[in-house]
Backbone as CSV, one residue per row, in Angstrom:
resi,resn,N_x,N_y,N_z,CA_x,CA_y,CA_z,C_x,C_y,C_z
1,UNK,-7.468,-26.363,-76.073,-7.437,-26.199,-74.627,-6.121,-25.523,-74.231
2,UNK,-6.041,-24.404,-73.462,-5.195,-24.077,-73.275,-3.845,-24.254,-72.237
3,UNK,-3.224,-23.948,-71.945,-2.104,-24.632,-70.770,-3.193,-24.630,-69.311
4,UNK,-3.651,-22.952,-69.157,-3.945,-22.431,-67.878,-4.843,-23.826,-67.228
5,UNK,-5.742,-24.127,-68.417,-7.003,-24.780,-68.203,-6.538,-25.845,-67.597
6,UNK,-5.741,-26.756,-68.771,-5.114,-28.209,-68.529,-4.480,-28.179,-67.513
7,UNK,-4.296,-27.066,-66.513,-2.698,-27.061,-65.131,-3.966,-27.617,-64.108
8,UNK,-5.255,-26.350,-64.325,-6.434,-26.170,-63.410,-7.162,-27.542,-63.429
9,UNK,-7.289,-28.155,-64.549,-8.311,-29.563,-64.429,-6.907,-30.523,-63.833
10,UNK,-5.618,-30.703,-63.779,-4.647,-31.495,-63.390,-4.879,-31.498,-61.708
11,UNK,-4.612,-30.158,-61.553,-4.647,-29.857,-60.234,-5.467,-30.130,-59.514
12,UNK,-7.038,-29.848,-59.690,-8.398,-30.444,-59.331,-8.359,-31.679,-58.930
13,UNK,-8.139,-32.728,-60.064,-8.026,-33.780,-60.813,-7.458,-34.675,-59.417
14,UNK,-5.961,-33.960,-59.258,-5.180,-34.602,-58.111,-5.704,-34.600,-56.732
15,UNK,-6.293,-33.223,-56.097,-6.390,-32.908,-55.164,-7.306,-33.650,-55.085
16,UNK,-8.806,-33.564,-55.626,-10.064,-34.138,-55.411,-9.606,-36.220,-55.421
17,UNK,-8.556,-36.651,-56.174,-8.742,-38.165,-56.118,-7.843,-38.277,-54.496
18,UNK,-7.197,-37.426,-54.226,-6.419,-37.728,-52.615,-7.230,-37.590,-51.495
19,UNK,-8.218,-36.738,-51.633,-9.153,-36.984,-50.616,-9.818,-38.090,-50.831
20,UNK,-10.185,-38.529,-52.044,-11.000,-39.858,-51.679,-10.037,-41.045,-52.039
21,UNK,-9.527,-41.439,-51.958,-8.456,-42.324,-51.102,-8.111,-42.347,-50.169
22,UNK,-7.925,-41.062,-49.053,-6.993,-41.139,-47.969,-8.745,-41.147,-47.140
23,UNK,-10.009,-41.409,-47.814,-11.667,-41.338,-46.535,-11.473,-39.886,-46.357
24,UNK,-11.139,-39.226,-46.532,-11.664,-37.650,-46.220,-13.255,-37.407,-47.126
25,UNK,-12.901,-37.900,-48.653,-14.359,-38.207,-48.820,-14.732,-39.344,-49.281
26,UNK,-16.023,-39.518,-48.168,-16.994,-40.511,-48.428,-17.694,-41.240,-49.293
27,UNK,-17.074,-42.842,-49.584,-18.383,-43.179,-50.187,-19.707,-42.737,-50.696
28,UNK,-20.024,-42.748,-51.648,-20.988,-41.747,-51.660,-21.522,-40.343,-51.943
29,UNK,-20.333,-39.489,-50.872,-20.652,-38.218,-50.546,-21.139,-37.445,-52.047
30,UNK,-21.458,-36.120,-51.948,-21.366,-35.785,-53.057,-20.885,-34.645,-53.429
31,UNK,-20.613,-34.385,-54.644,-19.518,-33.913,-55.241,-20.041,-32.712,-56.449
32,UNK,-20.721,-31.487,-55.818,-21.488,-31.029,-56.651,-20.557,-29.144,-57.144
33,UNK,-20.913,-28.936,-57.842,-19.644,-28.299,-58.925,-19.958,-27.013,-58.122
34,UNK,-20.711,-26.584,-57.586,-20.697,-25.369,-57.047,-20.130,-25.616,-55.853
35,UNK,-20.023,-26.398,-55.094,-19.369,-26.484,-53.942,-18.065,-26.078,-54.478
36,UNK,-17.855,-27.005,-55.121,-15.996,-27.481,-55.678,-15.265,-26.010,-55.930
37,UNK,-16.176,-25.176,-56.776,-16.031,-23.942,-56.992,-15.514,-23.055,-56.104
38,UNK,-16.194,-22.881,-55.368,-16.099,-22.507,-53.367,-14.818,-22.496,-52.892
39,UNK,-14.466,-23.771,-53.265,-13.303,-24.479,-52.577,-12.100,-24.249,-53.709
40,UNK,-12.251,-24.589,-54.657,-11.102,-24.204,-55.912,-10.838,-23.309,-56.095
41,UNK,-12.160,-22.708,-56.398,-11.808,-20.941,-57.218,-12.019,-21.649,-58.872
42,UNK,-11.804,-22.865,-59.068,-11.877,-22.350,-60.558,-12.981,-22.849,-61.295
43,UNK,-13.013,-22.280,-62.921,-14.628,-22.174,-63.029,-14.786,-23.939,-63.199
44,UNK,-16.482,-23.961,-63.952,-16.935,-25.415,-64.267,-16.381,-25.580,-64.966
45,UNK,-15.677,-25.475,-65.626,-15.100,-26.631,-66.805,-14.320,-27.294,-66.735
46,UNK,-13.166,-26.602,-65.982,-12.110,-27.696,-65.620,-12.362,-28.762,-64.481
47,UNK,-13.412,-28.416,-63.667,-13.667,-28.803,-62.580,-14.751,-30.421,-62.914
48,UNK,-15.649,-29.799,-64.351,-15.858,-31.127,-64.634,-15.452,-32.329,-65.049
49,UNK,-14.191,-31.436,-65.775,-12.780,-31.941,-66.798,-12.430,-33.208,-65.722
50,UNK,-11.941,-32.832,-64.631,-11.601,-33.407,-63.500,-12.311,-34.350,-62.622
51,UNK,-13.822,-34.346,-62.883,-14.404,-35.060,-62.132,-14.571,-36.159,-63.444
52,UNK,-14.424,-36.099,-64.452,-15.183,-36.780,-65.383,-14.041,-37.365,-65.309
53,UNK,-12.628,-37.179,-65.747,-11.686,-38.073,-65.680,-11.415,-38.860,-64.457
54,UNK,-12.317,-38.520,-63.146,-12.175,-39.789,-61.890,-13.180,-40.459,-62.229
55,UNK,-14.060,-40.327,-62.910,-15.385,-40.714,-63.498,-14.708,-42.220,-64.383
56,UNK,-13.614,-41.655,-65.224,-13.238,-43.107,-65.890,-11.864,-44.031,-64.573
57,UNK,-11.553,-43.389,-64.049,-10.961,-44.268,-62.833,-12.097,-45.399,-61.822
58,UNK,-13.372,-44.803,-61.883,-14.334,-45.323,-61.210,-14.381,-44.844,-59.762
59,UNK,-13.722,-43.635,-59.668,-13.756,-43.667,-58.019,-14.392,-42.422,-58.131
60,UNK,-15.088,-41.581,-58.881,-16.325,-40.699,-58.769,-17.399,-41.516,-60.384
61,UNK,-18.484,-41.472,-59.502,-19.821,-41.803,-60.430,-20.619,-40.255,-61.045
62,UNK,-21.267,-40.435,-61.866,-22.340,-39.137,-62.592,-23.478,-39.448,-62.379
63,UNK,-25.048,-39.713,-62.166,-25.853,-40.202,-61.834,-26.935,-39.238,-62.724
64,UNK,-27.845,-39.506,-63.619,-28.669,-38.604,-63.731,-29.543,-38.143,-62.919
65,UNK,-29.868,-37.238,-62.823,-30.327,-36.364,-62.493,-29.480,-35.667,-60.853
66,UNK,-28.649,-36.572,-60.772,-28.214,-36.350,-59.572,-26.434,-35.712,-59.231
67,UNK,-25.732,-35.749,-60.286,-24.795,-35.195,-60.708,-23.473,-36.335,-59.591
68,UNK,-22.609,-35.447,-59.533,-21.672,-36.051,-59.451,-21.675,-36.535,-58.222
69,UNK,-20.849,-38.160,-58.310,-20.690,-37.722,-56.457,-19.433,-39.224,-56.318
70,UNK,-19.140,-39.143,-54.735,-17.842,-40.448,-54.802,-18.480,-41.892,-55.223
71,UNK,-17.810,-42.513,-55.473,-18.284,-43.786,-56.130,-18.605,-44.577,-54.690
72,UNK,-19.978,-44.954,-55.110,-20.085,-46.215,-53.589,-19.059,-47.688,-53.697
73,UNK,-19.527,-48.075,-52.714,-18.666,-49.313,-52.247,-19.865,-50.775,-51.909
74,UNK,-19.262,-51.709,-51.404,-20.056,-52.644,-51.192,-18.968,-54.000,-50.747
75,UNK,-19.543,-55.023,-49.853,-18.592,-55.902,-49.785,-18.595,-56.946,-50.635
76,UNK,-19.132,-57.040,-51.484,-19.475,-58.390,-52.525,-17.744,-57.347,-53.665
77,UNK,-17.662,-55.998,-53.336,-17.109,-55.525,-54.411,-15.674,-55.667,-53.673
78,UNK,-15.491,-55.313,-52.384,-14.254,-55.547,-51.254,-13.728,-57.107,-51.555
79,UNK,-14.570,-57.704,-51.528,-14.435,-59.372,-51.884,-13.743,-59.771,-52.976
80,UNK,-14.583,-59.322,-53.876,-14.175,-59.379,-55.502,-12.729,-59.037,-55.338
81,UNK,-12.554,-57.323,-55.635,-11.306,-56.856,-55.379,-9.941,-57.401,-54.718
82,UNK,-10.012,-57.927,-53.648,-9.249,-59.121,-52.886,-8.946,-59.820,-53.613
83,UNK,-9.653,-60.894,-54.797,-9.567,-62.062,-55.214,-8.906,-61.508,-56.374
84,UNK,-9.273,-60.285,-57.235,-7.993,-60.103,-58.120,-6.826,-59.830,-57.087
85,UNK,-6.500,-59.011,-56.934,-5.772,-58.932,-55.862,-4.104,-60.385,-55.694
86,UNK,-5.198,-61.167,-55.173,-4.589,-62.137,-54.632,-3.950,-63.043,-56.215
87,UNK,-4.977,-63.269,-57.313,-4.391,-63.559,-58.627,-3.583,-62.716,-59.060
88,UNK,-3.306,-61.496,-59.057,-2.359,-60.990,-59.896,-1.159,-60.736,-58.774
89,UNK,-0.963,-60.201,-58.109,-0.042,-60.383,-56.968,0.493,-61.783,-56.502
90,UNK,0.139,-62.492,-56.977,0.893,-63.812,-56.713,1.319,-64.505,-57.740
91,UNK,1.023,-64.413,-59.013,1.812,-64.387,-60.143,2.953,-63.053,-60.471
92,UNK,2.505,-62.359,-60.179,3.387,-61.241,-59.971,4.679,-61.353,-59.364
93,UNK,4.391,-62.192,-58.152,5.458,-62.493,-57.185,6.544,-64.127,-57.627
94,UNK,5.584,-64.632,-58.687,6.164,-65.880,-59.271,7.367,-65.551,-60.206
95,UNK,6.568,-64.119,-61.607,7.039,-63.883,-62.234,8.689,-63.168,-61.657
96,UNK,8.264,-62.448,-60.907,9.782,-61.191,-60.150,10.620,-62.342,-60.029
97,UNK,10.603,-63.504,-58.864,11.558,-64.657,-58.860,12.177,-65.213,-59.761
98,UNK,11.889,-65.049,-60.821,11.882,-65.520,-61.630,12.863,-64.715,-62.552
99,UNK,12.333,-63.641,-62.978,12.757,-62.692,-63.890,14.239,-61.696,-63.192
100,UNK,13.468,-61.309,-61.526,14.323,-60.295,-60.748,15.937,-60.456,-60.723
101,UNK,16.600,-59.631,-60.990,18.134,-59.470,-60.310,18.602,-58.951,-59.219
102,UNK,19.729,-58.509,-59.091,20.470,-58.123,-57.669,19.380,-57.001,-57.491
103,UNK,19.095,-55.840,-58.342,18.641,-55.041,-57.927,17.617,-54.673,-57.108
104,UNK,16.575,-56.008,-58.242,15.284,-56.477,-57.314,15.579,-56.474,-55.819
105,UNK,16.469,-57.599,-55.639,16.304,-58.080,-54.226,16.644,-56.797,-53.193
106,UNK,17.672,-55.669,-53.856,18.067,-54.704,-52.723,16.971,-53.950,-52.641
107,UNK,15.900,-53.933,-53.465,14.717,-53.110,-53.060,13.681,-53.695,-52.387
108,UNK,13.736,-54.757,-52.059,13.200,-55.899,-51.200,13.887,-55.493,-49.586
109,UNK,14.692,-55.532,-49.673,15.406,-55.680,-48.735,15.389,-54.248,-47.909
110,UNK,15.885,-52.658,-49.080,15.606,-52.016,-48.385,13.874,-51.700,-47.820
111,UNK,12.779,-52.538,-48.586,11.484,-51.862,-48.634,11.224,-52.574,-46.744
112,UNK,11.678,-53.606,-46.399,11.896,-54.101,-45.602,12.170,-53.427,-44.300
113,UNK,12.989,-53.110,-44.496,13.831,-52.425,-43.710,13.015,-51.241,-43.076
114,UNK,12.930,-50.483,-44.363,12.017,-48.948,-43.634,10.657,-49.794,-43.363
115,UNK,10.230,-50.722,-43.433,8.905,-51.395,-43.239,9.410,-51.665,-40.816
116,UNK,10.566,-52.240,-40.996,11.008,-52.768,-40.144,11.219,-51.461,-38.465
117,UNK,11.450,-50.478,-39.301,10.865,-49.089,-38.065,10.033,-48.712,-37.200
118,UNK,8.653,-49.639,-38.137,7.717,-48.852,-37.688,7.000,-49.763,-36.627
119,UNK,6.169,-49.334,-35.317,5.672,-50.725,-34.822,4.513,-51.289,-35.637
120,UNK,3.984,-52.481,-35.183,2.438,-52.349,-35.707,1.217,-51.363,-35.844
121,UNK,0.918,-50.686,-36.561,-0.235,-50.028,-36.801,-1.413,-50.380,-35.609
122,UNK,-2.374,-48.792,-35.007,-3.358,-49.269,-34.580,-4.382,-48.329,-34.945
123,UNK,-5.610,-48.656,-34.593,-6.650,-47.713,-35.122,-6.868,-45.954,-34.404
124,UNK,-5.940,-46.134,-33.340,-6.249,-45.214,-32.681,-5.028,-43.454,-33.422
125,UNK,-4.247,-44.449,-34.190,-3.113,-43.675,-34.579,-4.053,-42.239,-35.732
126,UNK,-3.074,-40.919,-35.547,-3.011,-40.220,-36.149,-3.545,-40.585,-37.784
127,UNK,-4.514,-40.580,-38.377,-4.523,-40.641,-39.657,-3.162,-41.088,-41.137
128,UNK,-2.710,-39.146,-40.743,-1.578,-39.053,-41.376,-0.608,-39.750,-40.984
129,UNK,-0.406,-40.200,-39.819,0.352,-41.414,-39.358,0.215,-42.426,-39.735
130,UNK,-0.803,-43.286,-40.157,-1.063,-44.497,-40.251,-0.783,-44.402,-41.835
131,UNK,-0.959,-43.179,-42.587,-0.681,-43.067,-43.854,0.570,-43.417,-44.226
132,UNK,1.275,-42.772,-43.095,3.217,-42.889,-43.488,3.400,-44.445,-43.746
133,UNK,3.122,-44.949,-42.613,2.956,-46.739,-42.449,2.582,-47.293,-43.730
134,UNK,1.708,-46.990,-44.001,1.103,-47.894,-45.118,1.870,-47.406,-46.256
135,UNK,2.256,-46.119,-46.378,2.775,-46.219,-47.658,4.041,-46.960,-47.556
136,UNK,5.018,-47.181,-46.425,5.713,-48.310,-46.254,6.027,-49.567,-46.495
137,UNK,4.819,-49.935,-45.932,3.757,-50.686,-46.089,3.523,-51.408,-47.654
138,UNK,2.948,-50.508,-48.376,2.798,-50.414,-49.901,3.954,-50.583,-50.972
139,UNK,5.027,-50.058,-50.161,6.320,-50.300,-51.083,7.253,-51.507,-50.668
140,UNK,6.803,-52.195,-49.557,7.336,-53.335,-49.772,6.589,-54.463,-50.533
141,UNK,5.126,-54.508,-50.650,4.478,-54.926,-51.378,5.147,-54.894,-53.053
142,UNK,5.471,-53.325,-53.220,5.521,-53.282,-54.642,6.713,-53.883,-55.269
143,UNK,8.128,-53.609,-54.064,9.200,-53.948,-53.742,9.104,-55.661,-54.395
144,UNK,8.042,-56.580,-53.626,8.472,-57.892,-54.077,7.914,-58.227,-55.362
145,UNK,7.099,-57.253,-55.869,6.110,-57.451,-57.180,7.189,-56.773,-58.923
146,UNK,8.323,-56.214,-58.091,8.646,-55.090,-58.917,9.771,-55.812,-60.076
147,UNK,10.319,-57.178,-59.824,10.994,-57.686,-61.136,9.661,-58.241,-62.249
148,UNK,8.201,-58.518,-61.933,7.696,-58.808,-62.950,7.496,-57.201,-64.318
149,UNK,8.389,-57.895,-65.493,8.155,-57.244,-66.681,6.900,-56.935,-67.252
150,UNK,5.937,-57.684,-66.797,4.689,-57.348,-67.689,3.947,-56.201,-67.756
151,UNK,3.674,-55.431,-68.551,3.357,-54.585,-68.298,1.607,-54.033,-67.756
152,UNK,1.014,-55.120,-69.007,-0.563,-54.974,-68.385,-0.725,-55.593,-67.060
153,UNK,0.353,-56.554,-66.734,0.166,-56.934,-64.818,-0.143,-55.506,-64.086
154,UNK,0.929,-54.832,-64.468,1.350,-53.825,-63.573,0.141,-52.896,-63.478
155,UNK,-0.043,-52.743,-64.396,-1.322,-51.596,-64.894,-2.569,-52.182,-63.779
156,UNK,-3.091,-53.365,-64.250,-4.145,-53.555,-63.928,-3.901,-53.793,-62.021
157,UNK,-3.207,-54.074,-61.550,-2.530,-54.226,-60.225,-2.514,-52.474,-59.592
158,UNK,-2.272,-52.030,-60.251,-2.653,-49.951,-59.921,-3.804,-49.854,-59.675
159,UNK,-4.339,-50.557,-60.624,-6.118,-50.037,-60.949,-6.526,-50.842,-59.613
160,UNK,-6.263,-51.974,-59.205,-6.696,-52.690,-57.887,-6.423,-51.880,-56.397
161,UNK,-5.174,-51.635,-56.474,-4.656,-51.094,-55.269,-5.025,-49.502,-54.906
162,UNK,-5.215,-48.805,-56.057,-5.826,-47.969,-56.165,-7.477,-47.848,-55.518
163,UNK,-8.543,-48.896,-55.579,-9.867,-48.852,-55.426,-9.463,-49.988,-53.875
164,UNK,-9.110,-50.702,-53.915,-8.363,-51.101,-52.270,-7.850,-50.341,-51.513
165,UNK,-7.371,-49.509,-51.772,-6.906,-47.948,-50.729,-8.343,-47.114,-50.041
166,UNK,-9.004,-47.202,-51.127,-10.145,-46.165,-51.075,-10.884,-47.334,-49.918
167,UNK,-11.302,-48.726,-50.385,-11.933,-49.290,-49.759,-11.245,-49.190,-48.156
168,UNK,-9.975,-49.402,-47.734,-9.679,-49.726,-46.618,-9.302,-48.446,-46.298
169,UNK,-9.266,-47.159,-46.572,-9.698,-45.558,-46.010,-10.998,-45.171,-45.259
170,UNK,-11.856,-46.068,-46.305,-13.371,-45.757,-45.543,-14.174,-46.852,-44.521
171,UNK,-12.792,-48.049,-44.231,-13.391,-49.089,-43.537,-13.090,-48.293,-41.472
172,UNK,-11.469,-47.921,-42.137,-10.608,-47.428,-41.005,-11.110,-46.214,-40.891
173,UNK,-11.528,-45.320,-41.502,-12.120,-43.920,-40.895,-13.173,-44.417,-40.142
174,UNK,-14.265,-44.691,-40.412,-14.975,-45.533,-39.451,-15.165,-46.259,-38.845
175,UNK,-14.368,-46.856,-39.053,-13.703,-47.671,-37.435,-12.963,-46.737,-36.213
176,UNK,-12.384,-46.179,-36.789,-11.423,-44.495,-36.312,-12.382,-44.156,-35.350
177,UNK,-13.737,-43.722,-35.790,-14.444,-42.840,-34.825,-15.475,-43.672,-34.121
178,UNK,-15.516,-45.152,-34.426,-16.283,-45.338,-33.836,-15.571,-46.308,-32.296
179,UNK,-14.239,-46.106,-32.458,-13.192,-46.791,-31.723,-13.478,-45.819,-30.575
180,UNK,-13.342,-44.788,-30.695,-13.010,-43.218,-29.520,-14.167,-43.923,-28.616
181,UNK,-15.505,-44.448,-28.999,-16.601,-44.393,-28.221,-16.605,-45.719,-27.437
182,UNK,-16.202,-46.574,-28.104,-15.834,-48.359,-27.573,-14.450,-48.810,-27.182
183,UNK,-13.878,-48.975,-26.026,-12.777,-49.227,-26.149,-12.890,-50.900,-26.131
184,UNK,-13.339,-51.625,-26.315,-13.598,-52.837,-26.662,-13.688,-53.052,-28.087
185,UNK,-13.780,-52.246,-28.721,-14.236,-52.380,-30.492,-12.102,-51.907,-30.828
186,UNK,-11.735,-50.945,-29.793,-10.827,-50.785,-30.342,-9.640,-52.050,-30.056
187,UNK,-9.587,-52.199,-29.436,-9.102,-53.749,-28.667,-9.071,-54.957,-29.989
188,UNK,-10.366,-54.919,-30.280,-10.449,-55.997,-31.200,-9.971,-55.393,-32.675
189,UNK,-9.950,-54.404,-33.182,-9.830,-54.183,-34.286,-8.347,-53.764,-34.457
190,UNK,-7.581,-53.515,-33.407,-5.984,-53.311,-33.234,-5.498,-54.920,-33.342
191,UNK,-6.167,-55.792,-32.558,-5.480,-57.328,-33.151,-6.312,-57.500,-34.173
192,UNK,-6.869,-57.537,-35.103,-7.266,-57.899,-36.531,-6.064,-57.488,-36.939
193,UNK,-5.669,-55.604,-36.921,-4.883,-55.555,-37.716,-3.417,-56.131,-37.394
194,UNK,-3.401,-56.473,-36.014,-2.182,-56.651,-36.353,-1.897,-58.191,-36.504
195,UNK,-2.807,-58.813,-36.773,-2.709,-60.389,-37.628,-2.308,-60.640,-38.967
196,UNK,-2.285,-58.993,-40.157,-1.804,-58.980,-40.857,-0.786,-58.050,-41.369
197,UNK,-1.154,-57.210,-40.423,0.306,-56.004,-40.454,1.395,-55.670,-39.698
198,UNK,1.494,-56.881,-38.795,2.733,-56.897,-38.239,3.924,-57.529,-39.215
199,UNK,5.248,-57.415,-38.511,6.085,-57.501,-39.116,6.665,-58.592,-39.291
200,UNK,5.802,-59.519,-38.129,6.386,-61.297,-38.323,5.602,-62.015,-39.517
201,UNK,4.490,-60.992,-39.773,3.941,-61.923,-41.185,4.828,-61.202,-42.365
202,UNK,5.583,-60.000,-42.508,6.368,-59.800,-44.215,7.487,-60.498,-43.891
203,UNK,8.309,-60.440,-42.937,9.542,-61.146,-42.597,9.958,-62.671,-43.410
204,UNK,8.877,-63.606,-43.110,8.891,-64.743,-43.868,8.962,-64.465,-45.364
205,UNK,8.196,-63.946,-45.746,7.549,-63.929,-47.070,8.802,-62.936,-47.592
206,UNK,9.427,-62.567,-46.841,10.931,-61.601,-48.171,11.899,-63.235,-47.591
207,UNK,11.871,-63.746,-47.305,12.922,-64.296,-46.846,12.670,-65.576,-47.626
208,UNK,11.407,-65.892,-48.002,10.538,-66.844,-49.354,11.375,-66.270,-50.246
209,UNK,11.057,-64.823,-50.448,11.117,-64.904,-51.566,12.675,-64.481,-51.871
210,UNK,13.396,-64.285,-51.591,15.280,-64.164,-51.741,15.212,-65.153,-51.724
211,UNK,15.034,-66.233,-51.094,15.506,-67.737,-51.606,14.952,-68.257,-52.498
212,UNK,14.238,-67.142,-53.382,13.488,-68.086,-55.158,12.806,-69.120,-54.045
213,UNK,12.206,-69.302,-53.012,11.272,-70.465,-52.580,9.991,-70.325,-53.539
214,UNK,9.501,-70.194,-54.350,8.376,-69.901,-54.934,7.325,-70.576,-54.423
215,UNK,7.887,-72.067,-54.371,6.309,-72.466,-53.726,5.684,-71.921,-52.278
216,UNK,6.569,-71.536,-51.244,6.853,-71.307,-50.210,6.098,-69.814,-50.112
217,UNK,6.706,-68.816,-51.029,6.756,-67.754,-51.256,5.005,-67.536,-51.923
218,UNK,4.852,-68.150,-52.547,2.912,-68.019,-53.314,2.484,-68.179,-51.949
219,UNK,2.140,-69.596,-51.522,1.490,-69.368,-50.401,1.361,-68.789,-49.234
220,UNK,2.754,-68.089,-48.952,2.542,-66.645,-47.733,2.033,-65.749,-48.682
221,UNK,2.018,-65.545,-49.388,2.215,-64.202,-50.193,-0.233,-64.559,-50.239
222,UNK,0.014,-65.709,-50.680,-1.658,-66.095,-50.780,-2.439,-65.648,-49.136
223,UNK,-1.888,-66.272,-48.711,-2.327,-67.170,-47.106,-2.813,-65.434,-46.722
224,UNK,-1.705,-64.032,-46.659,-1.328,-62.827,-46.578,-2.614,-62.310,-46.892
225,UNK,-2.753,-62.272,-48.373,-3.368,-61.363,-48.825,-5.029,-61.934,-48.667
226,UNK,-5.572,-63.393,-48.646,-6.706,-63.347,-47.896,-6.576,-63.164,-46.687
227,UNK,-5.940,-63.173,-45.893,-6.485,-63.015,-44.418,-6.370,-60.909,-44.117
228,UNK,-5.626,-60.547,-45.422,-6.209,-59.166,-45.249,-7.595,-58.514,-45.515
229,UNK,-7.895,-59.799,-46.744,-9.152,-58.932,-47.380,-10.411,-59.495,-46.177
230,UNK,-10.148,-60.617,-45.646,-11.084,-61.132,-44.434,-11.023,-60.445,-43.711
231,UNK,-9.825,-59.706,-42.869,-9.584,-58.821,-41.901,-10.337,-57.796,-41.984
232,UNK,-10.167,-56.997,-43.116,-11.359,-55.732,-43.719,-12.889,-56.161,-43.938
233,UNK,-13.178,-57.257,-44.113,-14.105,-57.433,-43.944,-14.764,-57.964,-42.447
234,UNK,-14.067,-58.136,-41.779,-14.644,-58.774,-40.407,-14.726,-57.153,-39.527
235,UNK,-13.799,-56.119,-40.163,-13.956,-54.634,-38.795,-14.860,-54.384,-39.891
236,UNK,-15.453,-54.712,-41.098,-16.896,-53.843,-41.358,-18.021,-54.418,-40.386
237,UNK,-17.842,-55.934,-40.434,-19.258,-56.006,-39.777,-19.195,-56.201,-38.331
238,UNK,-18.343,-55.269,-37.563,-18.769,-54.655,-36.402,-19.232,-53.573,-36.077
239,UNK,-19.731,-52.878,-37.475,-20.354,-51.563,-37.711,-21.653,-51.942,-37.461
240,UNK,-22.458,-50.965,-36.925,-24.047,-50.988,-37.143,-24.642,-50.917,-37.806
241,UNK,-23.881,-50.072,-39.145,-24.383,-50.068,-40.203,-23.848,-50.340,-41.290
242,UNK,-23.851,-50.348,-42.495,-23.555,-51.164,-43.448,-22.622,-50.354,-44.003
243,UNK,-21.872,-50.650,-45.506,-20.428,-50.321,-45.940,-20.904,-49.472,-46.808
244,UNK,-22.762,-49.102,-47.253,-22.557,-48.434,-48.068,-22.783,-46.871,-47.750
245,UNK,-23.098,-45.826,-48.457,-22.867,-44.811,-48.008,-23.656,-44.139,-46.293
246,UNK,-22.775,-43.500,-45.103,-23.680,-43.400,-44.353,-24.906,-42.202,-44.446
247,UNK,-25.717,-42.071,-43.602,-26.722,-41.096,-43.731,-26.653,-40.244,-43.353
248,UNK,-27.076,-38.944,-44.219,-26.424,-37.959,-43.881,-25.042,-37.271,-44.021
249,UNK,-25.005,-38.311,-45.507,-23.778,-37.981,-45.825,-23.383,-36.258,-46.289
250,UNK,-22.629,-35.780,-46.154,-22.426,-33.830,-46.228,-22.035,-33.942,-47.647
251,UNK,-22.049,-33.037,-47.955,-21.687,-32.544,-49.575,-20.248,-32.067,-49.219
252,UNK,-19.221,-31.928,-50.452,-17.964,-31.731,-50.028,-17.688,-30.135,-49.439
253,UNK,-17.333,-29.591,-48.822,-17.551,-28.287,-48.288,-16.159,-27.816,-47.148
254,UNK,-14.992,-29.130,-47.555,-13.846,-28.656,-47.110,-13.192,-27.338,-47.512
């Protein structure tokens, strides 16, 4: 294989998994090589190269006869996901106390901090806005997770947060548009979120956890992370329709 190829399936590779994480594409949608073509420029091979390797991430499926397309979703799988989630992230957070030094804590502290800028998140915000947030957001998370040494923690904790991104991209895109039409739907789904993404719920939980409170520190860190995965699940079922792919879903044709 040559360099050119391996730059072209990298590149693909990247571009195509950022749209479906950030809900640009859909659950579902599909993902068919002549489109991609259209849109890339480059030929099938690398392009399958690329889909086949999101293929082993799980966030694009192959289907016979039906070829490629984004991996569906479901809430029994939102559920699931949560509950690792909540097991490895809270041993995670046992282990860092445990293990962490000065350094740990100043990345706590600063993840905090730039966390501490921003107001609460609402549904009505700019996309790419709400992106900045969360990745904020995300690094104070990683911030208190980041003295555990283990390494398959870490790994398998990617692989979670990774398919949890995607899930809560395609909960909030559709919530997104279906907010513009209800301002009562948006009302309610701005306090969901901000029952878990405001800043008086991380505040405690860094302040657990600099004081090695561990016991203190598991159960915000617990209490946290179900009432997020409940949260995502309570703005799905104010949808009309269900989490799995909608109808009429478009083929990719950005």
């Amino acid at each position: 294989m040559d360099q050119a190829h391996k730059s072209a399936a990298g590149e693909i590779y990247t571009e195509i998994r950022r749209l479906i994480l950030s809900g640009d594409l859909r659950a579902g949608q599909s993902l068919k090589v002549a489109t991609l073509h259209k849109q890339f420029g480059f030929s099938a091979t690398p392009l399958r190269e690329a889909l086949n390797r999101l293929c082993a991430e799980h966030l694009v499926v192959n289907a016979f006869n039906q070829g490629f397309s984004v991996a569906p979703i479901s809430l029994e799988e939102l559920e699931d996901l949560g509950q690792i989630r909540l097991a490895l992230e809270v041993d995670m957070l046992k282990a860092s106390m445990r293990e962490g030094g000065e350094d740990w804590e100043s990345r706590i502290v600063a993840a905090q901090y730039q966390l501490s800028k921003w107001s609460t998140p609402e549904i009505s915000w700019d996309p790419e806005i709400f992106e900045q947030w969360d990745t904020r957001h995300r690094n104070f998370h990683s911030a208190l997770t980041s003295g555990c040494l283990s390494i398959w923690m870490n790994r398998m904790m990617e692989q979670v947060e990774t398919q949890l991104t995607r899930y809560h991209s395609n909960i909030l895109s559709r919530a997104r548009r279906l907010a513009k039409e209800q301002p009562e739907l948006e009302q309610r789904i701005n306090q969901l979120l901000a029952d878990v993404m405001g800043l008086e719920v991380h505040t405690p939980l860094m302040k657990a956890t600099l004081d090695r409170d561990e016991k203190a520190a598991a159960r915000l860190m617990r209490d946290h992370i179900q009432m997020t995965s409940d949260v995502f699940q309570s703005i799905q079922v104010l949808f009309p329709e269900s989490l799995e792919t909608e109808p009429n879903s478009k083929e990719m044709s950005r």
